[in-house]
Backbone atoms as SQL, in Angstrom:
CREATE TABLE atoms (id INTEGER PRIMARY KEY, chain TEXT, resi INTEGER, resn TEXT, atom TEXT, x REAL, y REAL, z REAL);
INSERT INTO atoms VALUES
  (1, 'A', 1, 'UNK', 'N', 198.142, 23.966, 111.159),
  (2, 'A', 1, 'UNK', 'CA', 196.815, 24.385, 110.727),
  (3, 'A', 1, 'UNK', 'C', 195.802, 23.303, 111.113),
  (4, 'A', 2, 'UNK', 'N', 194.804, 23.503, 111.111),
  (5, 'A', 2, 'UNK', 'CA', 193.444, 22.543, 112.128),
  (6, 'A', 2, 'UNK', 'C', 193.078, 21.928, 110.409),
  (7, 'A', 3, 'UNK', 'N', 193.101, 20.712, 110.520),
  (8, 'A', 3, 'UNK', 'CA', 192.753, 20.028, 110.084),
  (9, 'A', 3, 'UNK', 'C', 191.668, 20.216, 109.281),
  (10, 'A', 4, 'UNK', 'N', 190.298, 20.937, 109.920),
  (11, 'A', 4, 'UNK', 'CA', 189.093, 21.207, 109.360),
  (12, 'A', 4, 'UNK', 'C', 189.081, 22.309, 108.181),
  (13, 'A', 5, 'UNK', 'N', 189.966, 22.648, 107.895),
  (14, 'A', 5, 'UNK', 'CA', 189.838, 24.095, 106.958),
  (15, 'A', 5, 'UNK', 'C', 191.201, 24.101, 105.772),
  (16, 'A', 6, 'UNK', 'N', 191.626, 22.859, 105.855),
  (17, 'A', 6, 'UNK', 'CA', 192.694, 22.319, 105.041),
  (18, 'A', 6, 'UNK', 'C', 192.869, 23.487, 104.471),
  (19, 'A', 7, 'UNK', 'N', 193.427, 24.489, 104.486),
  (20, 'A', 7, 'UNK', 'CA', 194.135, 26.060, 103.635),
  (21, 'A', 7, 'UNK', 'C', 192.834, 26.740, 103.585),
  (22, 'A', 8, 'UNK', 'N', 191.773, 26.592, 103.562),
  (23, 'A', 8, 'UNK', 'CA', 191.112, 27.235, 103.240),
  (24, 'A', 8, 'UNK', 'C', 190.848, 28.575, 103.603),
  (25, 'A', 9, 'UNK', 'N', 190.364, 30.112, 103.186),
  (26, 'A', 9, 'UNK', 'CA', 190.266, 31.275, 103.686),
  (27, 'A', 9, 'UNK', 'C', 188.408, 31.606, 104.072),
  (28, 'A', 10, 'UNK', 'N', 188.278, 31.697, 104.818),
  (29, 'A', 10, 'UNK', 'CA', 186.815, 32.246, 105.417),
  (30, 'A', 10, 'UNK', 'C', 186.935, 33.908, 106.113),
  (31, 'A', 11, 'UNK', 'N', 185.884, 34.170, 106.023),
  (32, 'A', 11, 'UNK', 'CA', 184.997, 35.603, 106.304),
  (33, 'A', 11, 'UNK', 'C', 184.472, 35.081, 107.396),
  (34, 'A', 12, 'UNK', 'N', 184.686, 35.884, 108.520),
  (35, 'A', 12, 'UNK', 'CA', 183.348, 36.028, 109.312),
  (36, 'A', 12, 'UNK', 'C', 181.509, 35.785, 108.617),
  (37, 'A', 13, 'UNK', 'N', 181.427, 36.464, 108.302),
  (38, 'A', 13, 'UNK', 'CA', 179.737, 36.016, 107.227),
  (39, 'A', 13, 'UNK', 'C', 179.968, 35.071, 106.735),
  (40, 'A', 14, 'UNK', 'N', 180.770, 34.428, 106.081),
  (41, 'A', 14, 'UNK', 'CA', 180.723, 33.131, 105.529),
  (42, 'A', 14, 'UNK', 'C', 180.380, 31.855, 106.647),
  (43, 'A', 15, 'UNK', 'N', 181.273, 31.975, 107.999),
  (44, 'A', 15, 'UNK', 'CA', 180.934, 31.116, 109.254),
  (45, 'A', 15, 'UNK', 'C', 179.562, 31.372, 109.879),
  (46, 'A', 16, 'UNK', 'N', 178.727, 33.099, 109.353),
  (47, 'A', 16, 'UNK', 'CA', 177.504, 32.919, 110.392),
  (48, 'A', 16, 'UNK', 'C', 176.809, 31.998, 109.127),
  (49, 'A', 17, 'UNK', 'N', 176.618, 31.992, 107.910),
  (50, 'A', 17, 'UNK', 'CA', 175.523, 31.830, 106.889),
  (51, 'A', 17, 'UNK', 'C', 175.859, 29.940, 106.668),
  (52, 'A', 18, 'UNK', 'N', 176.887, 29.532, 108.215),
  (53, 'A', 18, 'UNK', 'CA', 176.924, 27.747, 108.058),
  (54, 'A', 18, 'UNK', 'C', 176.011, 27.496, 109.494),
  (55, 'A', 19, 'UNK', 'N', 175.500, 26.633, 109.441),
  (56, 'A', 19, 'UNK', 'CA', 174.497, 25.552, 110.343),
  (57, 'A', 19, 'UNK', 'C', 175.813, 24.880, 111.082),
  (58, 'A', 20, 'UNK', 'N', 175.582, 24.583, 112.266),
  (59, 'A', 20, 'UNK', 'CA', 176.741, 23.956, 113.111),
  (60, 'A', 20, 'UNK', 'C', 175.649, 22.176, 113.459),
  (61, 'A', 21, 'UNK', 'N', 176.241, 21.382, 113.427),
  (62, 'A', 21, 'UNK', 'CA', 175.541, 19.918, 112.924),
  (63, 'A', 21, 'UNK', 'C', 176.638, 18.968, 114.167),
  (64, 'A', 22, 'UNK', 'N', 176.289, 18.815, 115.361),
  (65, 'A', 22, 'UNK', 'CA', 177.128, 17.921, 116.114),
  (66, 'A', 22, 'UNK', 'C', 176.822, 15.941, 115.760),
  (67, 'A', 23, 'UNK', 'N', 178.504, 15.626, 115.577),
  (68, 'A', 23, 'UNK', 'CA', 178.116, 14.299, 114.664),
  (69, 'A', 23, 'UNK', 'C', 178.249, 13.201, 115.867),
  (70, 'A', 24, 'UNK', 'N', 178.085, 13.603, 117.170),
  (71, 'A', 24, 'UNK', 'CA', 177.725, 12.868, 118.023),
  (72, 'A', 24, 'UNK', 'C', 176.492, 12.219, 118.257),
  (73, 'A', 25, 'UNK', 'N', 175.393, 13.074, 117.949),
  (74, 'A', 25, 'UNK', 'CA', 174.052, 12.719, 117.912),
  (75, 'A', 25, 'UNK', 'C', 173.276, 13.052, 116.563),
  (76, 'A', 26, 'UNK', 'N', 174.059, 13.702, 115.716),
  (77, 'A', 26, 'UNK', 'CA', 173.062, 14.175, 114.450),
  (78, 'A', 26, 'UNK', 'C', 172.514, 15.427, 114.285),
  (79, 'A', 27, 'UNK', 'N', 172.039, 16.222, 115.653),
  (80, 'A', 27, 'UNK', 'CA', 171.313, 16.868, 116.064),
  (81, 'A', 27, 'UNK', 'C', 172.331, 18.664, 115.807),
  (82, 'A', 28, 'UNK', 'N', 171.229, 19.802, 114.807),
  (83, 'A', 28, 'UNK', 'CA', 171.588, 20.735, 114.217),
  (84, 'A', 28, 'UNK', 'C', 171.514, 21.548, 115.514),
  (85, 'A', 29, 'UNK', 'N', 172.651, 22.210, 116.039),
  (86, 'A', 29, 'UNK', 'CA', 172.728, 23.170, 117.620),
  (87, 'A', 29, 'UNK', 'C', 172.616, 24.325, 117.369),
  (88, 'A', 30, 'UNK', 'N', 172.375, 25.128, 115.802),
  (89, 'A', 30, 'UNK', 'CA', 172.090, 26.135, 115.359),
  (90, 'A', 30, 'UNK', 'C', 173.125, 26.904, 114.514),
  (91, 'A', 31, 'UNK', 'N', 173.121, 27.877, 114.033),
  (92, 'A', 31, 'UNK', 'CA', 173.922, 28.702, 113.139),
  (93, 'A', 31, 'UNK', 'C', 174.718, 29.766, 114.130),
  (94, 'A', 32, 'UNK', 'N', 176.042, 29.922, 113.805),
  (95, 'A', 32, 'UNK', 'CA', 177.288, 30.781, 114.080),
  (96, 'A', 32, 'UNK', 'C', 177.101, 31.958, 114.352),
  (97, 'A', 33, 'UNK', 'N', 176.502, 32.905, 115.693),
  (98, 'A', 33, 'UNK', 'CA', 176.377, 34.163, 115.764),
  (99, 'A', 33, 'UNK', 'C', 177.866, 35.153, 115.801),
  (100, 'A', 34, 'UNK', 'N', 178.956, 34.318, 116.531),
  (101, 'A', 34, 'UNK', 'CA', 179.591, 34.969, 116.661),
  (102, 'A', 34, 'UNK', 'C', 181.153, 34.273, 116.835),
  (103, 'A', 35, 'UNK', 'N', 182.105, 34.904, 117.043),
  (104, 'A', 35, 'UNK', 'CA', 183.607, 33.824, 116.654),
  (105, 'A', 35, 'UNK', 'C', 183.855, 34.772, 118.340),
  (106, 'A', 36, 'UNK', 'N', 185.224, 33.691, 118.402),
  (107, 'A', 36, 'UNK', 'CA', 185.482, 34.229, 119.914),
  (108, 'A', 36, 'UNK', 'C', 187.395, 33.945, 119.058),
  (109, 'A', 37, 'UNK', 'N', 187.973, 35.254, 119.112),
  (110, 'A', 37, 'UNK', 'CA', 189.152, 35.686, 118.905),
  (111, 'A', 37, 'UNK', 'C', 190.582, 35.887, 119.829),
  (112, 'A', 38, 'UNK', 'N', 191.593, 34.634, 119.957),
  (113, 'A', 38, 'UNK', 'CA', 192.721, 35.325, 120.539),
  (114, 'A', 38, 'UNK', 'C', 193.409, 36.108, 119.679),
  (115, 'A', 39, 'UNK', 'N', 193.709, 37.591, 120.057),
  (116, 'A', 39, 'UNK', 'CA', 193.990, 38.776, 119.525),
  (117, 'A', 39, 'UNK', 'C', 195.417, 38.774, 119.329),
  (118, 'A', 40, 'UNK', 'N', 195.987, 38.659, 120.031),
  (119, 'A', 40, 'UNK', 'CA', 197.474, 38.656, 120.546),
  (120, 'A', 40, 'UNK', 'C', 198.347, 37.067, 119.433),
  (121, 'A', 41, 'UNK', 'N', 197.850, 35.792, 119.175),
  (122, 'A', 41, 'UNK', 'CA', 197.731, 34.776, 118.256),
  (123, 'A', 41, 'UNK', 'C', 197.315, 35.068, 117.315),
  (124, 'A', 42, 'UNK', 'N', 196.089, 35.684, 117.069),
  (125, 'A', 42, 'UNK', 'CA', 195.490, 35.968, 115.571),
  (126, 'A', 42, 'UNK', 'C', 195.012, 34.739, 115.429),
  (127, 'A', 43, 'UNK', 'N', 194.137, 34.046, 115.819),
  (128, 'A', 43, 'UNK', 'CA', 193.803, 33.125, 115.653),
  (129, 'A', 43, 'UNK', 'C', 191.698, 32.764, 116.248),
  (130, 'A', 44, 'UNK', 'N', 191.271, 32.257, 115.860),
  (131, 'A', 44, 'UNK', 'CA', 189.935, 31.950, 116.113),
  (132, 'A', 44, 'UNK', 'C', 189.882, 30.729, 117.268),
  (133, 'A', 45, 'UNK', 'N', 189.601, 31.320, 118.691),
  (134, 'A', 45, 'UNK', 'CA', 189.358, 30.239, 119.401),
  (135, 'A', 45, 'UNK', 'C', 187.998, 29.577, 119.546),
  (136, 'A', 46, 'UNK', 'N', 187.327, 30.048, 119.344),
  (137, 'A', 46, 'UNK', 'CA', 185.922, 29.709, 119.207),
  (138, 'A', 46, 'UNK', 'C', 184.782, 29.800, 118.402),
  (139, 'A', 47, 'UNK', 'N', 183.491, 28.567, 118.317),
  (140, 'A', 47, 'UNK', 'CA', 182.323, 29.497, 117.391),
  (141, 'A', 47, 'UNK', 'C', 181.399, 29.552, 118.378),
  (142, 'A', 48, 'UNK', 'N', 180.598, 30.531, 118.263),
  (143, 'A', 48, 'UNK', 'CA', 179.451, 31.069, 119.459),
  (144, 'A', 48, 'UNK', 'C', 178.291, 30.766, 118.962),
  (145, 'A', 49, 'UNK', 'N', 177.416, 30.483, 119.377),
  (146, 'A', 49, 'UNK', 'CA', 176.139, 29.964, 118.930),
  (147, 'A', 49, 'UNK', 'C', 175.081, 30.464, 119.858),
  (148, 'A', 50, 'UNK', 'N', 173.554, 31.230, 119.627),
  (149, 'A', 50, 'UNK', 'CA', 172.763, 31.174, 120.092),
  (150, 'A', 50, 'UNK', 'C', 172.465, 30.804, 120.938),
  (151, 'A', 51, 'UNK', 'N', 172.338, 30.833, 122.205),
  (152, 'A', 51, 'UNK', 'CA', 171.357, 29.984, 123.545),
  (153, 'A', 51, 'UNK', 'C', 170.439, 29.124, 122.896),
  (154, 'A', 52, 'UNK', 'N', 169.668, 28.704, 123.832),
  (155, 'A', 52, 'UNK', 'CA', 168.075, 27.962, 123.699),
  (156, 'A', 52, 'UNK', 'C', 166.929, 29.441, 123.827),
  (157, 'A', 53, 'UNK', 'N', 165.940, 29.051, 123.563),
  (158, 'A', 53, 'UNK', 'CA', 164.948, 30.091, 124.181),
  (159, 'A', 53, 'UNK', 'C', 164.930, 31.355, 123.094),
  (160, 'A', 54, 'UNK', 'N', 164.189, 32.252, 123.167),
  (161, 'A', 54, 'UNK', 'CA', 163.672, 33.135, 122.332),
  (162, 'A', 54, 'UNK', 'C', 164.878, 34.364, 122.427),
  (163, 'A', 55, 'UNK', 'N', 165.370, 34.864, 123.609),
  (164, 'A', 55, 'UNK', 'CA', 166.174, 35.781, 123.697),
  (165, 'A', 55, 'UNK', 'C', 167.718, 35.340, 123.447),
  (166, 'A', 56, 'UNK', 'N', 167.826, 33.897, 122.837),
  (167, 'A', 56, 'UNK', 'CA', 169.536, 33.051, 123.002),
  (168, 'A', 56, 'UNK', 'C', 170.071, 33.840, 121.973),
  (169, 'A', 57, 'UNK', 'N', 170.347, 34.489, 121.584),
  (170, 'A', 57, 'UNK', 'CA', 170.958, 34.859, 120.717),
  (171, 'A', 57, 'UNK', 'C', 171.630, 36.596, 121.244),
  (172, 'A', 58, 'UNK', 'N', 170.693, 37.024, 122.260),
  (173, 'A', 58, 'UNK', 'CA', 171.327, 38.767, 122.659),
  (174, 'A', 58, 'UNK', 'C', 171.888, 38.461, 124.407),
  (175, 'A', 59, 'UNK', 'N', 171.289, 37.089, 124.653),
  (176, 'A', 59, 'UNK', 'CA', 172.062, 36.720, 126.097),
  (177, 'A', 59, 'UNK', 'C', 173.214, 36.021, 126.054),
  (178, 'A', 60, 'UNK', 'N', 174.029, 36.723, 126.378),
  (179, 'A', 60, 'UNK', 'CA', 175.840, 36.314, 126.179),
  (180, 'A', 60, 'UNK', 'C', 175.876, 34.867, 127.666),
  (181, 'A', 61, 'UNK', 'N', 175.321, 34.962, 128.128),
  (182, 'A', 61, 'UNK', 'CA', 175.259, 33.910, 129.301),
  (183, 'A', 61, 'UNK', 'C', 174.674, 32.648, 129.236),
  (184, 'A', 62, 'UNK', 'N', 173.789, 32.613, 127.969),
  (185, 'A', 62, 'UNK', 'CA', 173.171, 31.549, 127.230),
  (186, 'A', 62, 'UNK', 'C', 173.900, 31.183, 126.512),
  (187, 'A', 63, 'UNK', 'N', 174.507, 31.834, 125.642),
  (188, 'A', 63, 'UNK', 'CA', 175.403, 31.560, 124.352),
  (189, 'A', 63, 'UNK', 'C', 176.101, 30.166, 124.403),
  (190, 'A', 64, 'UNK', 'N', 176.017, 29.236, 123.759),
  (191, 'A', 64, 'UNK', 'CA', 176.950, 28.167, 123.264),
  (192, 'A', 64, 'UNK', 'C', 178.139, 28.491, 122.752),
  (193, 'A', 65, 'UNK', 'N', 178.978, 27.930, 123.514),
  (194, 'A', 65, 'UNK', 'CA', 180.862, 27.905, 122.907),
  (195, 'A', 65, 'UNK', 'C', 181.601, 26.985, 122.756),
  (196, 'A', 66, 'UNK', 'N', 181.684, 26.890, 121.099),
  (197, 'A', 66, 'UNK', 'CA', 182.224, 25.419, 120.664),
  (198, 'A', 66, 'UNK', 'C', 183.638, 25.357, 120.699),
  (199, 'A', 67, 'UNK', 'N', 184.553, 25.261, 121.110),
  (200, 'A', 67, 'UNK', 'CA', 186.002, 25.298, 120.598),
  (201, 'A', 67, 'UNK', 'C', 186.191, 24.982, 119.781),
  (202, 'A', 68, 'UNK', 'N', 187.390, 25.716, 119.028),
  (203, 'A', 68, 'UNK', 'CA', 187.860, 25.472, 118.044),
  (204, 'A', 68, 'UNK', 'C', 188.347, 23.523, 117.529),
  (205, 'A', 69, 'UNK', 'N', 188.791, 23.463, 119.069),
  (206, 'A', 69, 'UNK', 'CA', 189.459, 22.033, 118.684),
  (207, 'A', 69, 'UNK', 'C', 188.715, 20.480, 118.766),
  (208, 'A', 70, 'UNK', 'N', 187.362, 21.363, 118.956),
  (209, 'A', 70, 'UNK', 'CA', 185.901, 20.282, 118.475),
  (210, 'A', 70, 'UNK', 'C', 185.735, 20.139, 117.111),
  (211, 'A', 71, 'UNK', 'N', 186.214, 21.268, 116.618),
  (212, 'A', 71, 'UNK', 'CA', 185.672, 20.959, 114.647),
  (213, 'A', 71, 'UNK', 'C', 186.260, 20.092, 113.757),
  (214, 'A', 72, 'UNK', 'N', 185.188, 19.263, 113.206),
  (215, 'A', 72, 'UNK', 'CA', 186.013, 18.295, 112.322),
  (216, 'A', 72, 'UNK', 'C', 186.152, 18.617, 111.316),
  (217, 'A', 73, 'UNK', 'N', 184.858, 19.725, 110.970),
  (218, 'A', 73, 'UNK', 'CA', 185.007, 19.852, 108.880),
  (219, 'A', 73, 'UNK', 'C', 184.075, 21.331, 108.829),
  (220, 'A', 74, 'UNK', 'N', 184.696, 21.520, 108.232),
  (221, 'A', 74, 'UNK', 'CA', 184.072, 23.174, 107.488),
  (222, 'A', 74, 'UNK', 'C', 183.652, 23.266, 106.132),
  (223, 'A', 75, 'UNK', 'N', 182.237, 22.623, 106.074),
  (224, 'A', 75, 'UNK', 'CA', 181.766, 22.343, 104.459),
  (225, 'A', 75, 'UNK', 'C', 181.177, 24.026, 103.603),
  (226, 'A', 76, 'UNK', 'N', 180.746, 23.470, 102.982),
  (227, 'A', 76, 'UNK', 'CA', 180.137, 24.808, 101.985),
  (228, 'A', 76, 'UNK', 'C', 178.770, 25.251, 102.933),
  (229, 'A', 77, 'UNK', 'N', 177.795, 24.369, 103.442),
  (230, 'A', 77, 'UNK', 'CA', 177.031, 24.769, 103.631),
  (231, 'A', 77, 'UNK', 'C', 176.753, 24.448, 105.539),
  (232, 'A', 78, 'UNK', 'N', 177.339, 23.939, 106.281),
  (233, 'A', 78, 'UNK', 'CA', 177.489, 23.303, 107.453),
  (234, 'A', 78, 'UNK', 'C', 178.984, 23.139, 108.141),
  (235, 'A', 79, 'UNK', 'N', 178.983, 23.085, 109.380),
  (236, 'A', 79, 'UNK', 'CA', 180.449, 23.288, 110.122),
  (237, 'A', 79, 'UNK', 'C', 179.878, 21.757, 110.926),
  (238, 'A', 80, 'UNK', 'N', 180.601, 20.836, 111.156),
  (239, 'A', 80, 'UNK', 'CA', 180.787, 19.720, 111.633),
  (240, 'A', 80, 'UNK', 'C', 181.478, 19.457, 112.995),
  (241, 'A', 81, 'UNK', 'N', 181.007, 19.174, 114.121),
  (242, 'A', 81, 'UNK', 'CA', 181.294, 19.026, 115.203),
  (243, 'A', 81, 'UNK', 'C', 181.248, 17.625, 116.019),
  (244, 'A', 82, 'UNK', 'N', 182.373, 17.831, 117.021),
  (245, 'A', 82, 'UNK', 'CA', 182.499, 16.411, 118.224),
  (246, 'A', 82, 'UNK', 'C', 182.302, 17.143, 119.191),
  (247, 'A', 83, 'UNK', 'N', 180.926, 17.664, 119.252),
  (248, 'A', 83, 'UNK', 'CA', 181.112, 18.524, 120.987),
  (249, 'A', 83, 'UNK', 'C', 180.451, 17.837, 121.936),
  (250, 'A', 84, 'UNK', 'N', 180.467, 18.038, 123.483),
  (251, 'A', 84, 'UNK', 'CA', 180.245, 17.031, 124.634),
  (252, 'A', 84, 'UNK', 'C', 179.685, 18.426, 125.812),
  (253, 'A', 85, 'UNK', 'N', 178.458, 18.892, 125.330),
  (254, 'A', 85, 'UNK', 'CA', 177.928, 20.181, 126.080),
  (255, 'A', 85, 'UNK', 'C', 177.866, 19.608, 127.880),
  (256, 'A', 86, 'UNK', 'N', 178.033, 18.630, 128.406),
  (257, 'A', 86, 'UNK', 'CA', 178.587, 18.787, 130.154),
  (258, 'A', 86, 'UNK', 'C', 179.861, 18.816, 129.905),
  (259, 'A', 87, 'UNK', 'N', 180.682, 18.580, 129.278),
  (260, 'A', 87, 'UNK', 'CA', 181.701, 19.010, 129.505),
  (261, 'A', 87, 'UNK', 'C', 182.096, 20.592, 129.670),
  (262, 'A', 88, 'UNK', 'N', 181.416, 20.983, 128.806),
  (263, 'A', 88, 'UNK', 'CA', 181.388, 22.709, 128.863),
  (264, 'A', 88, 'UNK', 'C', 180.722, 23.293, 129.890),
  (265, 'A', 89, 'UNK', 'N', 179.750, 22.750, 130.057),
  (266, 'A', 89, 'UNK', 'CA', 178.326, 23.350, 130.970),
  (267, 'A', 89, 'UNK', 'C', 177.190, 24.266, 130.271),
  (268, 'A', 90, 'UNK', 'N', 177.538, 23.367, 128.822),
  (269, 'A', 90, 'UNK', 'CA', 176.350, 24.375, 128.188),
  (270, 'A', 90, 'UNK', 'C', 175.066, 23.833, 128.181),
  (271, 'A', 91, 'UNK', 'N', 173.873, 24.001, 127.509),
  (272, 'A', 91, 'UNK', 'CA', 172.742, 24.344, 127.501),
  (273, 'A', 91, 'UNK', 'C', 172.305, 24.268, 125.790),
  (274, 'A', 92, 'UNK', 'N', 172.376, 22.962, 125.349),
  (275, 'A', 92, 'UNK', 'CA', 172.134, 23.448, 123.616),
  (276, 'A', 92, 'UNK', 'C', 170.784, 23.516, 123.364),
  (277, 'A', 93, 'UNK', 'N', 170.790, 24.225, 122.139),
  (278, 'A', 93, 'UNK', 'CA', 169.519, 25.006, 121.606),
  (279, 'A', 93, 'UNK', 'C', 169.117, 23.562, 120.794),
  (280, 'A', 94, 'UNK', 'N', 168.413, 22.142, 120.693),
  (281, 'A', 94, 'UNK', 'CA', 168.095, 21.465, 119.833),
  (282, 'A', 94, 'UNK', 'C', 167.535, 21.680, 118.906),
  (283, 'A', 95, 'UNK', 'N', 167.347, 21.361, 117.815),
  (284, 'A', 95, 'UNK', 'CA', 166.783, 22.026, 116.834),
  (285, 'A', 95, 'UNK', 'C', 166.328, 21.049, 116.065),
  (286, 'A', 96, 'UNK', 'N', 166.664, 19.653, 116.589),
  (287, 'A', 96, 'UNK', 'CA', 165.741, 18.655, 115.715),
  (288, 'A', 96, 'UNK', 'C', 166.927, 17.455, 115.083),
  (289, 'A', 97, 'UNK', 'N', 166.827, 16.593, 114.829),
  (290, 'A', 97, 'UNK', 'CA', 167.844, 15.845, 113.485),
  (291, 'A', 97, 'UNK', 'C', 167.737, 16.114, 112.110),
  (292, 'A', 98, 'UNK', 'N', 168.604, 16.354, 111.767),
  (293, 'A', 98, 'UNK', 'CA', 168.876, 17.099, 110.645),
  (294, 'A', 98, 'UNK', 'C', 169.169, 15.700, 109.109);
């Protein structure tokens, strides 16, 4: 089991209504639109996040994809991250220091 969720049980809605907070820089990359699912595992490979820009959120090509095996902590109100967006080739939505 991943470390970040020590037993714990989550909902889909429970992961969109957390803020994703990367503890590399401080800086809030936005809230959880969507989970990315291996079906066949049953398992959650990913959290999806909004693009940048006004339409990031209905453009799947913008979308931010955190892996699963970036997360450090899954709090009550925030999901905690080590992510490294060139490594991915993403594009984060900044949102300020939090």
């Amino acid at each position: 089991m991943h470390p970040a969720v020590n037993g714990i049980r989550l909902t889909f809605s429970d992961l969109t209504r957390k803020s994703v907070i990367n503890l590399r820089d401080g800086c809030m990359l936005g809230d959880v639109c969507d989970i990315e699912i291996d079906v066949p595992q049953g398992c959650v490979t990913a959290l999806i996040l909004p693009g940048p820009g006004i339409f990031g959120s209905v453009s799947a090509k913008n979308r931010v994809v955190i892996p699963w095996r970036d997360i450090e902590r899954i709090g009550d109100d925030v999901i905690l991250v080590k992510y490294f967006p060139r490594e991915n080739g993403d594009k984060l939505p900044r949102k300020g220091k939090e």
